[in-house]
C-alpha positions as CSV (number, residue, x, y, z in Angstrom):
1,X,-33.5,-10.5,9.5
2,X,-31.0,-12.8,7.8
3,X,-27.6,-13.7,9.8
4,X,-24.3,-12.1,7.5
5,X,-22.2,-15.4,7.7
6,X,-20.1,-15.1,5.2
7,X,-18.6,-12.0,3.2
8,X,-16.4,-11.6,0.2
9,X,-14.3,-7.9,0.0
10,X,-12.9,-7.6,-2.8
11,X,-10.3,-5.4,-2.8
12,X,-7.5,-6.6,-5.5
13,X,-4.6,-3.6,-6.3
14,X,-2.9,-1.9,-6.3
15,X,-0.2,-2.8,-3.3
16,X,-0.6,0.5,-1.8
17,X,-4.6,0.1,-1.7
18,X,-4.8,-2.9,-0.5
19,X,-2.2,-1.6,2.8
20,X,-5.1,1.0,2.9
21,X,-8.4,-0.8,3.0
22,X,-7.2,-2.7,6.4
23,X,-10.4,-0.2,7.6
24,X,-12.3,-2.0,5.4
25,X,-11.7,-4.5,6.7
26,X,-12.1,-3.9,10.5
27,X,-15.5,-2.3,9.8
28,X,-16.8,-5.1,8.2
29,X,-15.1,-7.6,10.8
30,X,-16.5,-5.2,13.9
31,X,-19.9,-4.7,12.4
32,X,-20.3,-8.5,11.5
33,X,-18.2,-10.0,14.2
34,X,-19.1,-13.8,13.7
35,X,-18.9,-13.8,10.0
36,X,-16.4,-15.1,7.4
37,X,-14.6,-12.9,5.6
38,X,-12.9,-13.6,2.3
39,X,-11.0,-11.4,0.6
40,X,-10.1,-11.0,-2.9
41,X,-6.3,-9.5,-3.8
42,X,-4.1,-9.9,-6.7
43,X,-1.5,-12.5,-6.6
44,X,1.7,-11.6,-5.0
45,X,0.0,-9.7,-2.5
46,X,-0.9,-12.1,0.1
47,X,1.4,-11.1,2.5
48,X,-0.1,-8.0,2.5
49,X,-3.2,-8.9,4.7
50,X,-2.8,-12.8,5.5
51,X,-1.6,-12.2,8.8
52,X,-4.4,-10.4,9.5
53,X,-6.8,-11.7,12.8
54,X,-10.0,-10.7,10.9
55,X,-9.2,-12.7,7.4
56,X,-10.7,-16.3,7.1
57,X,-9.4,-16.8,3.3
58,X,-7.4,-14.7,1.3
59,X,-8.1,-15.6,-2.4
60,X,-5.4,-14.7,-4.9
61,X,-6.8,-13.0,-8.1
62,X,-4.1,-14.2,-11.1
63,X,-4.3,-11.0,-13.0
64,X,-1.4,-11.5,-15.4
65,X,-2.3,-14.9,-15.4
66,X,-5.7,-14.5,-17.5
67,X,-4.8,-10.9,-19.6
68,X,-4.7,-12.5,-22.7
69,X,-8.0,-14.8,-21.9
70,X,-9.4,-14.2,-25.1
71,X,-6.7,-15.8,-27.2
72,X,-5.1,-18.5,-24.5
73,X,-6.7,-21.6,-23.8
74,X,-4.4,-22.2,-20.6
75,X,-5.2,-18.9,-19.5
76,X,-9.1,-19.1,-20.6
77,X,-8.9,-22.0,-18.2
78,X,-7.5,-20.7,-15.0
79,X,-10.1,-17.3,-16.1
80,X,-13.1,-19.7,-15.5
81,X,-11.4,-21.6,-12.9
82,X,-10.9,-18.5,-10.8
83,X,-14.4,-17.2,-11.2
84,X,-16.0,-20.4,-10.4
85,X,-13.9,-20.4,-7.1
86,X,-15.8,-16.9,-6.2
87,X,-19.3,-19.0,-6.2
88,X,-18.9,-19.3,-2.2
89,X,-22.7,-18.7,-1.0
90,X,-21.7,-15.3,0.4
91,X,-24.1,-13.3,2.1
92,X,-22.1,-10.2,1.2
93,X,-19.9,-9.3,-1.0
94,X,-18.2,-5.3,-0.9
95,X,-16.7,-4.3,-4.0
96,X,-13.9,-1.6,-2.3
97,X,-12.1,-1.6,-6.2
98,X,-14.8,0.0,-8.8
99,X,-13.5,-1.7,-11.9
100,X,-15.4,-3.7,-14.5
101,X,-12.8,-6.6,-13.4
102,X,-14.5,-6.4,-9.9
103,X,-17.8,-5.4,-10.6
104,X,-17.8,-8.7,-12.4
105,X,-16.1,-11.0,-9.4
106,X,-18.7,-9.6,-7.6
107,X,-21.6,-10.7,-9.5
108,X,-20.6,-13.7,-10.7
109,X,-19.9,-14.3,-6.9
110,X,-23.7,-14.8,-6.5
111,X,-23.7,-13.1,-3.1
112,X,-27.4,-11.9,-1.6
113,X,-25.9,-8.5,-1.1
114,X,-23.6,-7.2,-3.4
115,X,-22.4,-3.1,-2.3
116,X,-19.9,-1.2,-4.7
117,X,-20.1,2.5,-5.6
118,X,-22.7,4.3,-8.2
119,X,-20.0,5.3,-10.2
120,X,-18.0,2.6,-10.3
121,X,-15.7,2.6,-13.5
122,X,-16.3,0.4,-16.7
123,X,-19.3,-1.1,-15.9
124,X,-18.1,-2.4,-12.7
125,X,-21.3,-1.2,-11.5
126,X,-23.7,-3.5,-13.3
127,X,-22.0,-6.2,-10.7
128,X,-24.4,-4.6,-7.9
129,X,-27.7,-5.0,-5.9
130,X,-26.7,-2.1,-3.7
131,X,-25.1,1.2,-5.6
132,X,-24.2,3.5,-3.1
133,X,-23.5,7.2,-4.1
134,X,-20.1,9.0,-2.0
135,X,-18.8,12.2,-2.1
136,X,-16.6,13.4,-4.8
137,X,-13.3,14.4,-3.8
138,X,-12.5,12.1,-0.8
139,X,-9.5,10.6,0.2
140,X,-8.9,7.0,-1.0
141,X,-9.6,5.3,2.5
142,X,-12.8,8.0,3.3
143,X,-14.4,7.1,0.0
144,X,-14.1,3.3,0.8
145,X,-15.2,4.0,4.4
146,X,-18.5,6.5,2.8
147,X,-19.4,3.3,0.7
148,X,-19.9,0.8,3.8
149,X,-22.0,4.2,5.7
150,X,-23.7,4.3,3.0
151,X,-24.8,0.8,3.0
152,X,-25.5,0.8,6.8
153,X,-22.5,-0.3,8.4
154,X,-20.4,1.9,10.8
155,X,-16.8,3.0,9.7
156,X,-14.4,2.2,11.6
157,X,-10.5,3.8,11.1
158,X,-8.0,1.0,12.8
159,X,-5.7,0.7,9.9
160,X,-3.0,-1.6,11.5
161,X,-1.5,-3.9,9.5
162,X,0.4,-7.4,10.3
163,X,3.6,-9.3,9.7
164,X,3.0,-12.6,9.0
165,X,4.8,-15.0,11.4
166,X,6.5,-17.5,9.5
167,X,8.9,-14.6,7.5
168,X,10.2,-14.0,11.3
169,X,12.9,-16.8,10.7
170,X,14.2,-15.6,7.2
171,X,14.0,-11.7,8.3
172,X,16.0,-12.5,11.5
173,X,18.7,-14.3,9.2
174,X,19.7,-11.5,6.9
175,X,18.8,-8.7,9.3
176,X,21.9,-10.1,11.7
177,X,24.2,-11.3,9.1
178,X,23.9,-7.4,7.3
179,X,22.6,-4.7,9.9
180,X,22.9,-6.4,13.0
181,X,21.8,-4.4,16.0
182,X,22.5,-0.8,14.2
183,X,19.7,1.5,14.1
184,X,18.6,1.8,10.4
185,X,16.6,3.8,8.4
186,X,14.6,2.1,5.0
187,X,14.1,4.0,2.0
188,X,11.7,3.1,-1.1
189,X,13.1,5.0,-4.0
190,X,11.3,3.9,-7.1
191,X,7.8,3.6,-8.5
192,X,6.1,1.4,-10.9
193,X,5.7,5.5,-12.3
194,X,8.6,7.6,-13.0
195,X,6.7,11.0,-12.2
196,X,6.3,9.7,-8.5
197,X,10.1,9.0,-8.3
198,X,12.6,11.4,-6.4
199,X,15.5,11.5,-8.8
200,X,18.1,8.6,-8.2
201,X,20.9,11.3,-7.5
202,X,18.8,12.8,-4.5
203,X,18.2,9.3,-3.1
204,X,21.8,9.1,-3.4
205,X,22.5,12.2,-1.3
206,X,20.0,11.8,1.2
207,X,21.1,8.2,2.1
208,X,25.2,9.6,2.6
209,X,23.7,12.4,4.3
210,X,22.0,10.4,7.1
211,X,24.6,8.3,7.7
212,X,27.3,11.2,7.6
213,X,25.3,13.2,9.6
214,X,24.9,10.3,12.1
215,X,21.1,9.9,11.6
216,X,21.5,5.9,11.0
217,X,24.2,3.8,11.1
218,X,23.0,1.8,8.3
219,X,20.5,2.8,5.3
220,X,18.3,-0.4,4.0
221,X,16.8,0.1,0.4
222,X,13.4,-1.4,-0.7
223,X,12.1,-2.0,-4.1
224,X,10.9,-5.2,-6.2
225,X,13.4,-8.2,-7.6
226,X,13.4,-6.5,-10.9
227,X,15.1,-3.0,-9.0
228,X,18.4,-4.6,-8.0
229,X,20.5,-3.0,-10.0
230,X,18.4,0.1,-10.2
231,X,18.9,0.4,-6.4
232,X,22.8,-0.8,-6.6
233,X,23.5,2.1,-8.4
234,X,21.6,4.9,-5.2
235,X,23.6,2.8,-3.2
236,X,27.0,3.7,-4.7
237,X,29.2,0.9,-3.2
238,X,28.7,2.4,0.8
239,X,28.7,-1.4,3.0
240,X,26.0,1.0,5.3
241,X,23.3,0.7,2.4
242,X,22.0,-2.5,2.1
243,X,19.8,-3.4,-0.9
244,X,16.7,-5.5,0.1
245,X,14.9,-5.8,-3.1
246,X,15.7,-9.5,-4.0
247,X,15.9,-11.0,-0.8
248,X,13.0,-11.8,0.1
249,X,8.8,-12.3,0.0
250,X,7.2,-8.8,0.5
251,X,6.3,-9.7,4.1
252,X,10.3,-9.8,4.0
253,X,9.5,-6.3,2.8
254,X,7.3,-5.7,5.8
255,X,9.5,-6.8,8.2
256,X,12.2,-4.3,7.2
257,X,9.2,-1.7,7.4
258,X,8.1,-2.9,10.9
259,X,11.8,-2.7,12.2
260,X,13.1,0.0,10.7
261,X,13.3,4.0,12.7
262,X,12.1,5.6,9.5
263,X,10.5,5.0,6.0
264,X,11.3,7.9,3.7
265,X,9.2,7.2,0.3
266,X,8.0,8.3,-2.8
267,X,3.6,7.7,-3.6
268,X,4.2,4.4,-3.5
269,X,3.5,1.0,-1.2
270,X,6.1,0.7,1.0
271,X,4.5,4.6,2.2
272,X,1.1,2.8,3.0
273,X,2.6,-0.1,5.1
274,X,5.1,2.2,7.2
275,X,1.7,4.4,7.9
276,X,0.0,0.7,8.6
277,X,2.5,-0.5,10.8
278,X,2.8,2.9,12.9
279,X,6.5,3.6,11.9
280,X,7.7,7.4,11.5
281,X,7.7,8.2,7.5
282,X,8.4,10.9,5.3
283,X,6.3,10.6,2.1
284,X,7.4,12.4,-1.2
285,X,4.3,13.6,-3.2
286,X,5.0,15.4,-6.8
287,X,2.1,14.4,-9.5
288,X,-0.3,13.3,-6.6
289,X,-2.0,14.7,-4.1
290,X,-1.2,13.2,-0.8
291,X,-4.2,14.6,0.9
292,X,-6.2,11.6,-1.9
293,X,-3.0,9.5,-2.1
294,X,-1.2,9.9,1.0
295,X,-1.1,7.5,3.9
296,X,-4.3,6.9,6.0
297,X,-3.9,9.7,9.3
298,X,-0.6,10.5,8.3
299,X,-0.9,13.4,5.6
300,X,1.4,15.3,7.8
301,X,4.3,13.7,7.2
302,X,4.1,14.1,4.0
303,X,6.1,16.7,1.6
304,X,4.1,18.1,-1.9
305,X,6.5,19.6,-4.5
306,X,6.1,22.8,-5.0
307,X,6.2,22.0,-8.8
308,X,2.7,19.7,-8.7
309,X,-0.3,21.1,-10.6
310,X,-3.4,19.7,-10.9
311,X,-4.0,19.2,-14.8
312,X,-0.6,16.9,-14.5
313,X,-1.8,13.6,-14.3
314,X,1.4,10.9,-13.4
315,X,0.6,8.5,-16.1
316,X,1.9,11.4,-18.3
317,X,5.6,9.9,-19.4
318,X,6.1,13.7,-20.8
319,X,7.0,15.2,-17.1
320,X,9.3,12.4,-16.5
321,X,10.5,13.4,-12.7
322,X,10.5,17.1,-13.3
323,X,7.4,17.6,-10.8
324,X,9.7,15.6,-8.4
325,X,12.3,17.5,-8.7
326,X,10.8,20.3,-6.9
327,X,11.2,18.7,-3.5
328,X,14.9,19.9,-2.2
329,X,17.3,17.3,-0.6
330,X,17.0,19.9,2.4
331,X,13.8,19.9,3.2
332,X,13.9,15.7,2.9
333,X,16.7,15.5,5.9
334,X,15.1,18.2,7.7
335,X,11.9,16.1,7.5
336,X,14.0,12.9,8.8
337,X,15.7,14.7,11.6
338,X,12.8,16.0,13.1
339,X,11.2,12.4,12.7
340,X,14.2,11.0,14.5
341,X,14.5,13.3,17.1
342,X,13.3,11.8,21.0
343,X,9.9,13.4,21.5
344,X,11.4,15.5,24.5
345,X,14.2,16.9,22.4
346,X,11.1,18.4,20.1
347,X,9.1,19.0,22.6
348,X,12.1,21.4,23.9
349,X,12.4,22.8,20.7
350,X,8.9,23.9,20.5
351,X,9.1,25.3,23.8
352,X,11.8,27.3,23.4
């Protein structure tokens, strides 16, 4: 039997997937402890899995780099430059993405063993030595986790996710100069999809609400740099909120997660890396299902509008955030006050 020495995941987007393939991860790293692993993610997401014990390279895939390949000789460059770099002698390589983009990474990798699903989108499966046939139907993480069973390697579900060390300084920083030692709560209103988004004017109320009702003293707001104003306007002047989009690297992002007494979020990232880094969340599910999309073990805490139906599909920009709209304001804080509460306060409440 031939060692595994060295092994290439390749696991590129979105955000939110990559927070949940961290089992991928662990499996491969518990099943192979000696090996190498590399993995493959989309620049800009580094800081997603870097920190990570179990990584030995993180290789940034520059996906809006090379888009226009065909018709860029710069970009054509940095295309073959990129591909070339995945030529690393691997011994296997796990395609956890089943797209043509890396069902090709994966063969041009040359690896010995190359695993990805039968059904892998575009072509992606032509990358393959190994198809291996899962379940319809699964959630995201269990149909990653059938692919490795498949191929002989025992699943494991330890999902936790790590803050890398050198953000510590920066995050410290801001954190004292604009929340100081004040219990806070972080919310993640927006989506790269506006069917997934709770309307602006509910993010609004919930935020006042949770600091009226003495839930947080202060309310921290994530999104990307290009949400600034977006989330300026939820915020609606209060000094409690505190806009963190801008500030900051996404293991900024991370940090706030990590730190923060509850994430309250729509299907989006910042869902995935409160669920990783074993904080209390509330996620906010309209279009998708959170028993496919939700966070890995944490379905629970999870609310569906009533509104969703199955033949809506959120790239649809027809429903706009009416499926959203469904979930009341009500059942939100009622959702974040039970999260808040001291475990023997709801423990009482049960009991009585």
């Amino acid at each position: 039997m031939i060692e595994t020495q060295r092994i290439l995941l390749i696991r590129p987007s979105a955000l939110g997937d990559v927070f949940r393939s961290i089992p991928v991860l662990n499996s491969l790293s518990r099943a192979f402890p000696d090996a190498l692993i590399d993995w493959v993610v989309q620049e800009g997401f580094e800081d997603a899995i870097r920190a990570h014990p179990a990584i030995n390279r993180v290789i940034g895939f520059p996906r809006h780099g090379i888009q226009h390949w065909w018709r860029s000789p710069s970009e054509s460059r940095r295309a073959i430059g990129f591909f070339r770099g995945l030529r690393g002698r691997y011994d296997l390589v796990v395609d956890a993405q089943g797209l043509a983009r890396s069902g090709l990474m994966a063969r041009v990798s040359g690896g010995r063993r190359r695993i990805g699903f039968a059904d892998a989108a575009e072509g992606g499966w032509l990358g393959y030595t190994e198809r291996i046939t899962v379940p319809e139907g699964l959630p995201a993480v269990d149909r990653m986790l059938a692919l490795l069973e498949g191929a002989g390697i025992e699943p494991v579900t330890e999902s936790s996710l790590f803050v890398p060390e050198d953000v510590e300084p920066h995050w410290s920083s801001w954190k004292s100069a604009s929340i100081g030692d004040e219990r806070y709560i972080a919310l993640a209103p927006t989506s790269r999809w506006i069917s997934k988004e709770w309307p602006a004017d509910r993010w609004s109320e919930l935020a006042a609400r949770l600091i009226d009702d003495g839930q947080a003293k202060r309310i921290v707001l994530l999104g990307g740099p290009g949400e600034v104003e977006q989330l300026a306007e939820i915020a609606r002047g209060r000094p409690e909120i505190k806009v963190l989009a801008g500030q900051g690297s996404l293991a900024f992002s991370m940090a706030a997660v990590r730190d923060s007494s509850l994430v309250v979020a729509n299907d989006s990232a910042m869902l995935h890396a409160a669920a990783g880094l074993s904080v209390p969340l509330v996620g906010l599910f309209g279009p998708t299902s959170a028993s496919i999309s939700g966070p890995f073990g944490r379905t629970s805490d999870c609310i569906s509008s009533p509104e969703g139906d199955p033949s809506t599909h959120y790239r649809d920009k027809r429903i706009g955030d009416r499926v959203m709209r469904g979930i009341s304001l009500e059942s939100v804080l009622d959702a974040c006050v039970v999260r808040l509460s001291p475990p023997e306060a709801s423990a009482s409440e049960e009991d009585a």
